[in-house]
C-alpha angles and dihedrals in degrees: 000000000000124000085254099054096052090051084060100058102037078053084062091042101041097037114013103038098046079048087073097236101136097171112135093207093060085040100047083049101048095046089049106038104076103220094196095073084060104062131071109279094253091051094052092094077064107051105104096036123123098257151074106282108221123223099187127251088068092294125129149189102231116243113260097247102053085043094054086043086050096049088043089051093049093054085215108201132200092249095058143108120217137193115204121190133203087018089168113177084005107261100122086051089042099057103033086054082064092055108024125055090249135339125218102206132184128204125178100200105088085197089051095041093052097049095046085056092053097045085045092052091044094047093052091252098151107152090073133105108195107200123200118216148072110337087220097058086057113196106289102169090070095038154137099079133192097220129017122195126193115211104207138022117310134189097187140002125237111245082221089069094051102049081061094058121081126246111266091029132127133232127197114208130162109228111206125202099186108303095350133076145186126219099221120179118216127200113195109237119177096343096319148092119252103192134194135179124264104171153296135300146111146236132151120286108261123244104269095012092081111117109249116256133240117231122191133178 
């Protein structure tokens, strides 16, 4: 077993599992997915820390265990199609193809994008599509999906996302208020989203998903 490999498991020992999320299939995911093939080369020795890993530019890896609570939360199952958005250097797809039929996912930066193609393809994840271009605009051509995942802080959510999920569907984001947020958990009925809350944790806002400010004189 590599370094690598043990620092992965004690990851699922250590996070995910006192975290009580007990699915075999997230599990499953996040022991065989090796997240340090996912994050830039000078952050590998990070990879399996308890902690947001930052990307620069405001963008993140989610920590893994808001990633694994989210996933619980979702109850992601194998006939599914997902949109992930904000999929940066590739682990959340990563790990949701191995739980999900197939996963859409968009990613802004060209330079991320290219390299989480790369790292997929070189990892044998072949029921992706990785799309390049703004995280607000979604994916629509492939759509609608059955789950949606955002992969960093939001204030608020394009119209323009939730017109891409099913009815019925259900949607993770992580709403921010300042330095805290809140995992809620939204189902689509008649055309809008029902939220609850799942649990607490925290990431940056993501570029376009910031809540339009108020200006008086």
């Amino acid at each position: 077993m590599s370094d690598f490999d043990a620092r992965r498991v004690m990851m699922v020992d250590t996070q995910i599992r006192p975290s009580d999320v007990t699915k075999f299939p997230i599990i499953d995911a996040m022991l065989s997915v090796h997240r340090e093939n996912f994050v830039p080369s000078d952050r590998r020795e990070a990879a399996y820390m308890d902690g947001n890993i930052t990307l620069g530019r405001g963008r993140v890896v989610l920590e893994p265990r808001t990633m694994a609570k989210m996933l619980d939360a979702l109850d992601l199952q194998n006939d599914e199609l997902v949109l992930d958005i904000g999929s940066g250097y590739g682990y959340s797809v990563a790990v949701m193809a191995h739980i999900a039929q197939a996963v859409v996912a968009v990613e802004a930066d060209e330079a991320m994008a290219g390299d989480a193609q790369s790292t997929l393809n070189d990892a044998g994840v072949d029921n992706v599509i990785l799309h390049n271009g703004a995280l607000t605009d979604g994916v629509a051509e492939h759509g609608p999906y059955d789950v949606i995942a955002i992969q960093g802080g939001v204030e608020d959510i394009p119209a323009a996302i939730v017109e891409q999920l099913k009815e019925g569907g259900r949607m993770a984001a992580l709403f921010m208020n300042g330095a805290l947020g809140e995992m809620r958990i939204g189902r689509k009925i008649d055309g809008h989203m029902n939220w609850r809350l799942s649990f607490n944790a925290s990431a940056p806002v993501l570029p376009g998903f910031s809540a339009a400010r108020e200006f008086a004189l």
